[in-house]
PDBQT receptor file of N, H, CA, C and O in Angstrom, charges set to zero:
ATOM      1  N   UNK A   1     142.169 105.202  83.611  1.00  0.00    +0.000 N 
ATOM      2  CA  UNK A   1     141.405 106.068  84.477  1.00  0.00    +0.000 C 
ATOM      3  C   UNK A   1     142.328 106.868  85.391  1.00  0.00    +0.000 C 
ATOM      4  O   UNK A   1     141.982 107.195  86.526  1.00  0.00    +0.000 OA
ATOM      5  N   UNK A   2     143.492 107.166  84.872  1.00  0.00    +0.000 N 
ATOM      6  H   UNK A   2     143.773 106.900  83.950  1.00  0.00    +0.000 HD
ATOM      7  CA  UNK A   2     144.702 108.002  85.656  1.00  0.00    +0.000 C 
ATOM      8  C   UNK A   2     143.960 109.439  85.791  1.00  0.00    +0.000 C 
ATOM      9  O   UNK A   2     143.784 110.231  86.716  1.00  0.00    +0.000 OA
ATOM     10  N   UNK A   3     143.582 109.384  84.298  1.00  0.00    +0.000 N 
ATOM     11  H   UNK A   3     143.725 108.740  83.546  1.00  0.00    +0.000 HD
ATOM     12  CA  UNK A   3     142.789 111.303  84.842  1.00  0.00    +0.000 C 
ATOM     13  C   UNK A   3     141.296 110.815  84.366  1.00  0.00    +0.000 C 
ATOM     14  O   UNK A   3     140.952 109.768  83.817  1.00  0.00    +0.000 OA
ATOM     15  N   UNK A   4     140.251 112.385  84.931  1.00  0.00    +0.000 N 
ATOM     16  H   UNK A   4     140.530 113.235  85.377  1.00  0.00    +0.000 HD
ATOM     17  CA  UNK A   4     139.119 111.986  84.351  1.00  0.00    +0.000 C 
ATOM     18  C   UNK A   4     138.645 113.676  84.550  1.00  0.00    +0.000 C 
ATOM     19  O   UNK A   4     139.118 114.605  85.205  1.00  0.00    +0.000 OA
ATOM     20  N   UNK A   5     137.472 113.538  83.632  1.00  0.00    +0.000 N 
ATOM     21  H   UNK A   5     137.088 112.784  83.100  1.00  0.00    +0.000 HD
ATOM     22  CA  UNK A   5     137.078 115.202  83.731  1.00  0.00    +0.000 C 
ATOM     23  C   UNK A   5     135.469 114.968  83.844  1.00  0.00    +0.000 C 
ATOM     24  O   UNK A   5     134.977 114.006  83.254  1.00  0.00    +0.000 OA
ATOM     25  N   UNK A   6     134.860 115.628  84.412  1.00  0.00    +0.000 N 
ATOM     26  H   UNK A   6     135.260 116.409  84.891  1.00  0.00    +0.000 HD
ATOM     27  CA  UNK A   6     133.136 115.464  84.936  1.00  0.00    +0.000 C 
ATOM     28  C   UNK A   6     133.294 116.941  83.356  1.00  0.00    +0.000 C 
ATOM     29  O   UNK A   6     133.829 117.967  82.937  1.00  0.00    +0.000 OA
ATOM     30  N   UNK A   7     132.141 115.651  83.116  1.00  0.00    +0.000 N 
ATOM     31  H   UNK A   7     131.706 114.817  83.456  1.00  0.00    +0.000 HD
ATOM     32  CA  UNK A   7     131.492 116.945  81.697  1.00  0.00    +0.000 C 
ATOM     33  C   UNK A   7     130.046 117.370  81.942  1.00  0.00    +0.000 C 
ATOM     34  O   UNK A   7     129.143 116.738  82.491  1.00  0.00    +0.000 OA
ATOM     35  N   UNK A   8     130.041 118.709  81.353  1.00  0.00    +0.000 N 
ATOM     36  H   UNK A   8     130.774 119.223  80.907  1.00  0.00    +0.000 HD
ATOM     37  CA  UNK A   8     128.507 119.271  81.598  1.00  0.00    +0.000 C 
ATOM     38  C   UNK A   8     128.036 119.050  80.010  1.00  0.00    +0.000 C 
ATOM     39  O   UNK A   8     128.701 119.057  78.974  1.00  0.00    +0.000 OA
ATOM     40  N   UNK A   9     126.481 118.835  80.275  1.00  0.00    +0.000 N 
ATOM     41  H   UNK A   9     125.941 118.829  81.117  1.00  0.00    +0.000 HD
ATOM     42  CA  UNK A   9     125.730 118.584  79.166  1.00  0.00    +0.000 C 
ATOM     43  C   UNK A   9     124.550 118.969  79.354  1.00  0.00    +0.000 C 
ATOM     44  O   UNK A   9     124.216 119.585  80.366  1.00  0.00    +0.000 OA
ATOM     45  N   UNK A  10     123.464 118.544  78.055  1.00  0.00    +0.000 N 
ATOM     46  H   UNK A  10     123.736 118.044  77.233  1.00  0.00    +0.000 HD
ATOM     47  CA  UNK A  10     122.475 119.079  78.065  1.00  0.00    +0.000 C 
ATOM     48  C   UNK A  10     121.470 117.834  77.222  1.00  0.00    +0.000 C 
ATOM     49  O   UNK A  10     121.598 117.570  76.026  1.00  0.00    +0.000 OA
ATOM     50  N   UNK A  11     120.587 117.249  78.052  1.00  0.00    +0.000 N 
ATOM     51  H   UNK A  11     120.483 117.463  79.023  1.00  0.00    +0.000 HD
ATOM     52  CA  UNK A  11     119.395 116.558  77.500  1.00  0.00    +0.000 C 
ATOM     53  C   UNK A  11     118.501 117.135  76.606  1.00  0.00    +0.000 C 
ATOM     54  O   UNK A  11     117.591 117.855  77.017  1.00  0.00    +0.000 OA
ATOM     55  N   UNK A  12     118.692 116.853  75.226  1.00  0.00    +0.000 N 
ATOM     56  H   UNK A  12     119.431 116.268  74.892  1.00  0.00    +0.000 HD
ATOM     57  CA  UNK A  12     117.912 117.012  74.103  1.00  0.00    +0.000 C 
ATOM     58  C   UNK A  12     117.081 115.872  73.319  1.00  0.00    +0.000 C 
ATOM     59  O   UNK A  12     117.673 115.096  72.569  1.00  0.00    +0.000 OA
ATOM     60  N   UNK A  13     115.839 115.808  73.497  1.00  0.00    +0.000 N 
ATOM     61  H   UNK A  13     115.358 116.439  74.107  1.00  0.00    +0.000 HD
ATOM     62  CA  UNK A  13     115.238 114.747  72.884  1.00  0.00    +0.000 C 
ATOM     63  C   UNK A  13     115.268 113.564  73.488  1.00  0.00    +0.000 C 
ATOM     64  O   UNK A  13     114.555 112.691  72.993  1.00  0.00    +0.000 OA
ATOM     65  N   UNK A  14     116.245 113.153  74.935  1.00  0.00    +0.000 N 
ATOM     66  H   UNK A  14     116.824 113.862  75.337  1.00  0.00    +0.000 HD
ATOM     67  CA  UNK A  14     116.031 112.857  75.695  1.00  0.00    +0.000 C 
ATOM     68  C   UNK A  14     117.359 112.029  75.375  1.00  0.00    +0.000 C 
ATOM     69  O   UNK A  14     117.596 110.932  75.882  1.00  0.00    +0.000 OA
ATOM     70  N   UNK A  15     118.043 112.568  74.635  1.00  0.00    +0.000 N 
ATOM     71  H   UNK A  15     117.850 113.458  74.223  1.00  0.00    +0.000 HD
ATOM     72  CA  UNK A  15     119.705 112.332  74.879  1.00  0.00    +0.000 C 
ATOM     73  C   UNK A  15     121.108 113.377  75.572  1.00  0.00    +0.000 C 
ATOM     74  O   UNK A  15     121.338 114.562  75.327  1.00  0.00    +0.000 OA
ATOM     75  N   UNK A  16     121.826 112.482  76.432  1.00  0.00    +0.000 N 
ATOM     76  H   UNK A  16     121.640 111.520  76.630  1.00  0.00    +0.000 HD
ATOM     77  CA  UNK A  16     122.853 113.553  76.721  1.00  0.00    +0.000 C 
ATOM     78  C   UNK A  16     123.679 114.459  75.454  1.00  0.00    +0.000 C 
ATOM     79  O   UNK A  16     124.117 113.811  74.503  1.00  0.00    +0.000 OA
ATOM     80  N   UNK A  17     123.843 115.754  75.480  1.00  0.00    +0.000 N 
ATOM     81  H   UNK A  17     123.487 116.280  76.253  1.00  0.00    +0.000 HD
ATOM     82  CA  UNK A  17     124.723 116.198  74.339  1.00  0.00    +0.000 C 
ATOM     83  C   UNK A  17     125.624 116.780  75.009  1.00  0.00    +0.000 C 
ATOM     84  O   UNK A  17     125.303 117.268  76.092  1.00  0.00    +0.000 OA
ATOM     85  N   UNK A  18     126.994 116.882  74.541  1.00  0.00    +0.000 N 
ATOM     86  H   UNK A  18     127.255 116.485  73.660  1.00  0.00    +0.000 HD
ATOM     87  CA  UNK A  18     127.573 118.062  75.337  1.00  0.00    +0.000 C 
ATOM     88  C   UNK A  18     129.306 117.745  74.396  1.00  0.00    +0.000 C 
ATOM     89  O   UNK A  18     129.589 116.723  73.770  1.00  0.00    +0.000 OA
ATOM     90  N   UNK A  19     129.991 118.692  74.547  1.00  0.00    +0.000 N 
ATOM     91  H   UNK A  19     129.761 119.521  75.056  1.00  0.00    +0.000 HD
ATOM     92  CA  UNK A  19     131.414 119.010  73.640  1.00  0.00    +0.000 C 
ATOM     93  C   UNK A  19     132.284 118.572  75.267  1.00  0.00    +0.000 C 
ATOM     94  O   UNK A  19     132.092 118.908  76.436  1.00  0.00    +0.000 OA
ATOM     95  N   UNK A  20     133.415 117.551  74.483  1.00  0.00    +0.000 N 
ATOM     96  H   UNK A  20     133.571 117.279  73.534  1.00  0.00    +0.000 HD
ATOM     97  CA  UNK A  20     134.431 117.691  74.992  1.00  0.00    +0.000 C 
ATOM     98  C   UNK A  20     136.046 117.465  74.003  1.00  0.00    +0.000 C 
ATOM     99  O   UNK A  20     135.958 116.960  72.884  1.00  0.00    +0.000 OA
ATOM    100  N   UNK A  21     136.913 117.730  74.348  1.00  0.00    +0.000 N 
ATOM    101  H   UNK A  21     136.985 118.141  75.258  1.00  0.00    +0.000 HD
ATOM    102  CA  UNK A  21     138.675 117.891  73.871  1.00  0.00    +0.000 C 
ATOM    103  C   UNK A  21     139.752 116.582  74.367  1.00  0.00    +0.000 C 
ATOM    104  O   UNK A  21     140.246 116.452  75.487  1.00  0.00    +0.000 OA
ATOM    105  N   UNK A  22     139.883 115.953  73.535  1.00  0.00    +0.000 N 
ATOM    106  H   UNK A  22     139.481 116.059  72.626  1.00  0.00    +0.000 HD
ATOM    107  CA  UNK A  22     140.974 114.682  74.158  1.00  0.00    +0.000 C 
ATOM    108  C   UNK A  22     142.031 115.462  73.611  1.00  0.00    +0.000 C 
ATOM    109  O   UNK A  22     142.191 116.058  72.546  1.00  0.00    +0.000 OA
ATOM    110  N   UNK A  23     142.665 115.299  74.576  1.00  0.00    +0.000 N 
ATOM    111  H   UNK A  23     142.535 114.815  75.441  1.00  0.00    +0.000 HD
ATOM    112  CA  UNK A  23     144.463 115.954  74.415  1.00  0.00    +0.000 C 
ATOM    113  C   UNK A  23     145.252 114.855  74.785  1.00  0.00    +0.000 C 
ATOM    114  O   UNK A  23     145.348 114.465  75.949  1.00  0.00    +0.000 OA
ATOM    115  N   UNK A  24     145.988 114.196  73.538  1.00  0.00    +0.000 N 
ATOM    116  H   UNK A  24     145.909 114.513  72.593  1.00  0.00    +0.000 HD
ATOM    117  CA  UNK A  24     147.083 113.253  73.255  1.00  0.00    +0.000 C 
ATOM    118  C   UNK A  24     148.396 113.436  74.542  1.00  0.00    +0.000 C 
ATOM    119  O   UNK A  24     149.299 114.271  74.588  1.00  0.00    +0.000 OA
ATOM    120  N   UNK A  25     148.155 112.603  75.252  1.00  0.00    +0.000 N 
ATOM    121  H   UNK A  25     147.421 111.924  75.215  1.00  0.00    +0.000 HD
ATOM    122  CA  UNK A  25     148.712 111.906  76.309  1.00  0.00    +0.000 C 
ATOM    123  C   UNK A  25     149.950 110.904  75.979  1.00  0.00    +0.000 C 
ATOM    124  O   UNK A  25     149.839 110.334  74.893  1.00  0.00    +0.000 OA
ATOM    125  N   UNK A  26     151.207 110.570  76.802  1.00  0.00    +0.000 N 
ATOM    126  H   UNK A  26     151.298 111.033  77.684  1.00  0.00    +0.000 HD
ATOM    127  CA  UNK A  26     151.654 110.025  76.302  1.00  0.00    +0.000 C 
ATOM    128  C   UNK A  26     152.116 108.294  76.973  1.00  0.00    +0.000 C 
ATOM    129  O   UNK A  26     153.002 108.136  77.813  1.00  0.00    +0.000 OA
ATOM    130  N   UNK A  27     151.483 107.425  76.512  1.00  0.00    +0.000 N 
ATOM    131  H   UNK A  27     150.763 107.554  75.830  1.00  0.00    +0.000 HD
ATOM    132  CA  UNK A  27     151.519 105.961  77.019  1.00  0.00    +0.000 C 
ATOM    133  C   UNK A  27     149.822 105.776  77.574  1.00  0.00    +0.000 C 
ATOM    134  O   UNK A  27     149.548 104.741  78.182  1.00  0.00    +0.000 OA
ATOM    135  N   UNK A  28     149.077 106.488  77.409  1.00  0.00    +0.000 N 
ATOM    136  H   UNK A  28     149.300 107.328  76.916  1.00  0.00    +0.000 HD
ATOM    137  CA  UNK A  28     147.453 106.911  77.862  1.00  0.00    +0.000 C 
ATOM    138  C   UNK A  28     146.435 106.532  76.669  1.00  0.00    +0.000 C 
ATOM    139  O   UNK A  28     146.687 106.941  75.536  1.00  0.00    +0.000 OA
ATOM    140  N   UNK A  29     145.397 105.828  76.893  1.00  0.00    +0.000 N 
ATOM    141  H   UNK A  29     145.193 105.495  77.813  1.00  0.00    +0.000 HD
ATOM    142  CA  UNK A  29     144.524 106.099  75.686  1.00  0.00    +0.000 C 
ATOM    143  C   UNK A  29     143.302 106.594  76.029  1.00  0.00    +0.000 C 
ATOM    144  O   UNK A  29     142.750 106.197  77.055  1.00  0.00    +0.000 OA
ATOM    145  N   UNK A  30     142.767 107.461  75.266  1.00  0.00    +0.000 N 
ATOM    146  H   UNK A  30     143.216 107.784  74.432  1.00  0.00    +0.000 HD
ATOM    147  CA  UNK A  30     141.383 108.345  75.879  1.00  0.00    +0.000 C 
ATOM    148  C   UNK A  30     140.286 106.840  75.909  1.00  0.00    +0.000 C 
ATOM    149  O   UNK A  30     140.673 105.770  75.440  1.00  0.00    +0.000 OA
ATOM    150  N   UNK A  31     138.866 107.027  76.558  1.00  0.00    +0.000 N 
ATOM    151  H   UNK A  31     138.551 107.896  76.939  1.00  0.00    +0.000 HD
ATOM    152  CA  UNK A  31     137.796 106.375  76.732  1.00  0.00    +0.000 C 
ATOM    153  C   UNK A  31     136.812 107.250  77.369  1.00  0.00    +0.000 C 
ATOM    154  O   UNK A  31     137.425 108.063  78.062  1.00  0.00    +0.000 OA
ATOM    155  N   UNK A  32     135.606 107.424  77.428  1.00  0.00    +0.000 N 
ATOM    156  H   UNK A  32     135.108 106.764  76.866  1.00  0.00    +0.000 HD
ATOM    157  CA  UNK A  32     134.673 107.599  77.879  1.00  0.00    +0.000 C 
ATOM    158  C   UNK A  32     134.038 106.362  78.935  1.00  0.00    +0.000 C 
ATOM    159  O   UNK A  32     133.897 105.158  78.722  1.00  0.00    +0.000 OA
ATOM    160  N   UNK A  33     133.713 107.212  80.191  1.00  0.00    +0.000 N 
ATOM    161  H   UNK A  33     133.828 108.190  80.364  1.00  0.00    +0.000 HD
ATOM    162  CA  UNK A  33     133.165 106.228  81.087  1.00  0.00    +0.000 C 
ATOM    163  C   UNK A  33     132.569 106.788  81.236  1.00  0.00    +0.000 C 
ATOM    164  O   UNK A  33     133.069 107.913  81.248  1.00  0.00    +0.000 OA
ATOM    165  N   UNK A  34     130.864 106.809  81.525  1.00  0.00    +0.000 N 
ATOM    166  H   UNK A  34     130.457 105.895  81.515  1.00  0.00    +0.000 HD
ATOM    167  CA  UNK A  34     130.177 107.118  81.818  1.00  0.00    +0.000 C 
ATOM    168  C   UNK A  34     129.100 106.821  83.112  1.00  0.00    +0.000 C 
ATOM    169  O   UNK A  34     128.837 105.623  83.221  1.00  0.00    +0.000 OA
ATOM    170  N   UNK A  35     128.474 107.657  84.051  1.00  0.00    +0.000 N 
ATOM    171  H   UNK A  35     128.688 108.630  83.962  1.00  0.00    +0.000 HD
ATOM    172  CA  UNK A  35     127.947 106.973  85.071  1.00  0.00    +0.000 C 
ATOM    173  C   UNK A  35     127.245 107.954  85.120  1.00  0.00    +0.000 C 
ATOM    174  O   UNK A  35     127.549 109.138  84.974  1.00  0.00    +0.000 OA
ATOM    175  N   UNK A  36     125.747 107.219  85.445  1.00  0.00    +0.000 N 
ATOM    176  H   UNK A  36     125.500 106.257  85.564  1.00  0.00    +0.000 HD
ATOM    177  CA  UNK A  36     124.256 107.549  85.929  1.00  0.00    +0.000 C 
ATOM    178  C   UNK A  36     124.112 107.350  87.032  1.00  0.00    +0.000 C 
ATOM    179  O   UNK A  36     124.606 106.302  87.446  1.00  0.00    +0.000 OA
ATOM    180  N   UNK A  37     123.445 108.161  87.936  1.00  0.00    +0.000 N 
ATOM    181  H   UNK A  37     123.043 109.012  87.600  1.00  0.00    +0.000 HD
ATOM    182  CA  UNK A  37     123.626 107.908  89.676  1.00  0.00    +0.000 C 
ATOM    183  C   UNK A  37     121.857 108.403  89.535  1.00  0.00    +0.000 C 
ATOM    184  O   UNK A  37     121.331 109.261  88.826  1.00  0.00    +0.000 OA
ATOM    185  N   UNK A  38     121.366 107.593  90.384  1.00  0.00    +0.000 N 
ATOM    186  H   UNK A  38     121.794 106.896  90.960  1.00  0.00    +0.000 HD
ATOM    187  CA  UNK A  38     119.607 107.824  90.428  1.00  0.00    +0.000 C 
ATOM    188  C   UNK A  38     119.461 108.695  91.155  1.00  0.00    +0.000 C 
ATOM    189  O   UNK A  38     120.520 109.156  91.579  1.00  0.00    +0.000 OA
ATOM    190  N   UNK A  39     118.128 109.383  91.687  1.00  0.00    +0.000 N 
ATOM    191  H   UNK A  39     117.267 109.009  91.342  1.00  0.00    +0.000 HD
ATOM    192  CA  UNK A  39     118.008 110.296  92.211  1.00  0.00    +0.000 C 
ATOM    193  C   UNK A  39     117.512 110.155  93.280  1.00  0.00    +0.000 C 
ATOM    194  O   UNK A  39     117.621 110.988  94.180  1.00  0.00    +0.000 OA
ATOM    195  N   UNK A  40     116.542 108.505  93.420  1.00  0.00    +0.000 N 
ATOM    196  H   UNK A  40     116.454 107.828  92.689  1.00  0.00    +0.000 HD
ATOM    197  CA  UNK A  40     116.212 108.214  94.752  1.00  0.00    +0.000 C 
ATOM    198  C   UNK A  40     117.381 107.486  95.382  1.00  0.00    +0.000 C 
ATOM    199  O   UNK A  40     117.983 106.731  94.618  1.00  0.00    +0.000 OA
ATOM    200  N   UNK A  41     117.700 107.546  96.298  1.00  0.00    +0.000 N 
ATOM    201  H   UNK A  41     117.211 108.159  96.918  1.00  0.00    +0.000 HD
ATOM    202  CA  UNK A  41     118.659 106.948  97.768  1.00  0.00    +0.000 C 
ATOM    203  C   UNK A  41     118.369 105.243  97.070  1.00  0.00    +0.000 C 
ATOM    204  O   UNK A  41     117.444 104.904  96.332  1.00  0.00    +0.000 OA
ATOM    205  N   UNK A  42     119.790 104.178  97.740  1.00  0.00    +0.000 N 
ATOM    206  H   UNK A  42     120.541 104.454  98.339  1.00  0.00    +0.000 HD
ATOM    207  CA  UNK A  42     118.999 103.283  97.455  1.00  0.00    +0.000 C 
ATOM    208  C   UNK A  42     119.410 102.445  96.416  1.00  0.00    +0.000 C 
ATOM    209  O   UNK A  42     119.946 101.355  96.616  1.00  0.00    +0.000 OA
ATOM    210  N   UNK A  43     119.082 103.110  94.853  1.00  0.00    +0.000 N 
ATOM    211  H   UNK A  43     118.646 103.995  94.690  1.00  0.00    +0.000 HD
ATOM    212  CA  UNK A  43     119.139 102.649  93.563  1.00  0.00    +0.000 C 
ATOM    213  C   UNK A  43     120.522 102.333  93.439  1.00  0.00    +0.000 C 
ATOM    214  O   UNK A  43     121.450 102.816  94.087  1.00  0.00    +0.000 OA
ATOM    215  N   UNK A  44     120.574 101.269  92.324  1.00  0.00    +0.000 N 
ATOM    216  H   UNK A  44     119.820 100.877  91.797  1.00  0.00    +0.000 HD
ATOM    217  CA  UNK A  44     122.266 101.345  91.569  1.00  0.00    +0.000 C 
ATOM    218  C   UNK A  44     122.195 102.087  90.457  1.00  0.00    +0.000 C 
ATOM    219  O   UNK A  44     121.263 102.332  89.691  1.00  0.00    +0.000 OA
ATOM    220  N   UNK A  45     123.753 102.533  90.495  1.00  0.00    +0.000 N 
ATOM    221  H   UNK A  45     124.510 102.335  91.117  1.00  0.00    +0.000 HD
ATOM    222  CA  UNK A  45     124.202 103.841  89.065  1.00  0.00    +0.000 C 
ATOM    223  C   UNK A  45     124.153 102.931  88.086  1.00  0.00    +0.000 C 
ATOM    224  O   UNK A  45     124.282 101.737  88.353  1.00  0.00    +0.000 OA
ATOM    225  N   UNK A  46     123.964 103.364  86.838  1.00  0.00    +0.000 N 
ATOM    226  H   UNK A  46     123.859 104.335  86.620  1.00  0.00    +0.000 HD
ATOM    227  CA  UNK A  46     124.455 102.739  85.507  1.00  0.00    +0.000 C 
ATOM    228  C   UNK A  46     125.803 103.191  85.500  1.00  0.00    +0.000 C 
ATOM    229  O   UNK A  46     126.287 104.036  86.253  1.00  0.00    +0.000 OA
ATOM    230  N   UNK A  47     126.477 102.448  84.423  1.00  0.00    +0.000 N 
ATOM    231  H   UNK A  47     126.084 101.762  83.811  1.00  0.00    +0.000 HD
ATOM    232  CA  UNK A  47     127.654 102.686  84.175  1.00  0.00    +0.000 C 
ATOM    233  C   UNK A  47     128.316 102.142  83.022  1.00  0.00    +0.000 C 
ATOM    234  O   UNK A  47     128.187 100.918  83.042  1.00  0.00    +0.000 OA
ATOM    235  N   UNK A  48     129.003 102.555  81.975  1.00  0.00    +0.000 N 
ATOM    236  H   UNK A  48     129.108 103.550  81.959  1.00  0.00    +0.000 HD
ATOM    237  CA  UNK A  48     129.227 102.269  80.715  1.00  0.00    +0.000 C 
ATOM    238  C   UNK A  48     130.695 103.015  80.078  1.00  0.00    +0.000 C 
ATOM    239  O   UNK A  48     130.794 104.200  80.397  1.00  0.00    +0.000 OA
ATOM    240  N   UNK A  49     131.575 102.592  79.418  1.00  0.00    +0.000 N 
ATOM    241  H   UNK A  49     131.495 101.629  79.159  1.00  0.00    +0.000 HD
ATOM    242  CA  UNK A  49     132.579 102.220  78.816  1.00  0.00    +0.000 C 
ATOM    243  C   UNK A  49     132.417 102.231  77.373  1.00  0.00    +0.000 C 
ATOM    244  O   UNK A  49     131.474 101.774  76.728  1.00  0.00    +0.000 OA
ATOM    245  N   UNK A  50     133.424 102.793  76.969  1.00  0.00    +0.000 N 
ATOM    246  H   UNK A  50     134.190 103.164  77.493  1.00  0.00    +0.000 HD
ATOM    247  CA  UNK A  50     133.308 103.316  75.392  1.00  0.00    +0.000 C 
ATOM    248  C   UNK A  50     134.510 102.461  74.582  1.00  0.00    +0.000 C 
ATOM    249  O   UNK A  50     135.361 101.853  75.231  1.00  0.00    +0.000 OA
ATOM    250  N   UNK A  51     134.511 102.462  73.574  1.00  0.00    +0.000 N 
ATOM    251  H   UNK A  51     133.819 102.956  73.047  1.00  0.00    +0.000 HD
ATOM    252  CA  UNK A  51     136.328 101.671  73.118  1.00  0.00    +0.000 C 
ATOM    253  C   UNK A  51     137.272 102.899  72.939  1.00  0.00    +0.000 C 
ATOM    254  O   UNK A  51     136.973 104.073  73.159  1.00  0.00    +0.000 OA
ATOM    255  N   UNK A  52     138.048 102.582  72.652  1.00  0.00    +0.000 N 
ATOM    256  H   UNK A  52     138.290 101.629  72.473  1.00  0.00    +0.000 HD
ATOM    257  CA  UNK A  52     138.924 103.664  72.832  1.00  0.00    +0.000 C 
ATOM    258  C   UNK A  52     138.923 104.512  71.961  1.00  0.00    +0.000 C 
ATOM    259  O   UNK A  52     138.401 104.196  70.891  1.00  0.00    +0.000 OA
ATOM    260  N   UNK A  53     139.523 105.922  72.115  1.00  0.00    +0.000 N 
ATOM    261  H   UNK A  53     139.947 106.178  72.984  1.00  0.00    +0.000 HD
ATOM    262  CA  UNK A  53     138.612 107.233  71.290  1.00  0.00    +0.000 C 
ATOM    263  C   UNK A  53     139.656 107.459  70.628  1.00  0.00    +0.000 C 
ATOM    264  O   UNK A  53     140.686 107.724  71.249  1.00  0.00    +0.000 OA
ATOM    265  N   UNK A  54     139.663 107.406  68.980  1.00  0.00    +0.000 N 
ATOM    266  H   UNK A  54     138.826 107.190  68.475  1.00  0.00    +0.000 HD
ATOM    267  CA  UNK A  54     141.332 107.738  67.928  1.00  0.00    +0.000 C 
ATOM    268  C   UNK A  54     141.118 110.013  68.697  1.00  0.00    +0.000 C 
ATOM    269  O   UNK A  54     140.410 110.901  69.173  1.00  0.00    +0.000 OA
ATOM    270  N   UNK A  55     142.201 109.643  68.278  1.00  0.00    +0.000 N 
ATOM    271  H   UNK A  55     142.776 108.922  67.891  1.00  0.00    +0.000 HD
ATOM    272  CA  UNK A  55     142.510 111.277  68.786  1.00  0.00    +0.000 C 
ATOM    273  C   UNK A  55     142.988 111.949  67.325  1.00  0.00    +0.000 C 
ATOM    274  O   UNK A  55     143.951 111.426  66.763  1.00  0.00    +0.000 OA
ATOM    275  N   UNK A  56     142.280 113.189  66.654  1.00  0.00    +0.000 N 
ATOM    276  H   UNK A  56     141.498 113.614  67.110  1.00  0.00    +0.000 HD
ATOM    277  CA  UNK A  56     142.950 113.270  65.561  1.00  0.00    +0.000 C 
ATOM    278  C   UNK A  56     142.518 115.171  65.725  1.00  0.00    +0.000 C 
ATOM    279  O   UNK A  56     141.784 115.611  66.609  1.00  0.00    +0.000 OA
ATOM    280  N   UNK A  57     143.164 115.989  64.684  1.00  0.00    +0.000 N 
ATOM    281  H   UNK A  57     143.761 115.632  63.966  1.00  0.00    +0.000 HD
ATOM    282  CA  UNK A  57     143.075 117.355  64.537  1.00  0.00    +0.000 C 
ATOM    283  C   UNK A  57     141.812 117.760  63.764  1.00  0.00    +0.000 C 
ATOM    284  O   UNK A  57     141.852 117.590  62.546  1.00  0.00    +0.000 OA
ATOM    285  N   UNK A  58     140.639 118.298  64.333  1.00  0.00    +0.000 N 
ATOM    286  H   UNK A  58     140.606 118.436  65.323  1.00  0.00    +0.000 HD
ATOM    287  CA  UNK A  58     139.885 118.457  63.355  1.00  0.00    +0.000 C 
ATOM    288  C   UNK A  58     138.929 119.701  63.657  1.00  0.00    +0.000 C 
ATOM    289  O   UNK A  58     138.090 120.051  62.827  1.00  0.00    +0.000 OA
TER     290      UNK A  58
């Protein structure tokens, strides 16, 4: 979690969609973390962790 980038997306069907770019780092492995923050005051965020993302040219 040395770097991190806030991604924009778009709820379709009532899933997040949205494009992002892992750029091969070196001693780093990409992951997705993800966090849901509620909208009322109060609530706890979700929060979720991906395994680690192969990085390839495509």
């Amino acid at each position: 979690m040395q770097e991190s980038q806030k991604l924009d997306f778009k709820v379709i069907d009532g899933n997040a969609v949205g494009t992002f770019t892992v750029v091969p780092r070196e001693n780093l492995l990409p992951f997705l973390h993800v966090m849901w923050w509620p909208e009322t005051p109060g609530l706890c965020g979700v929060a979720a962790n991906s395994d680690f993302i192969g990085v390839g040219n495509t």
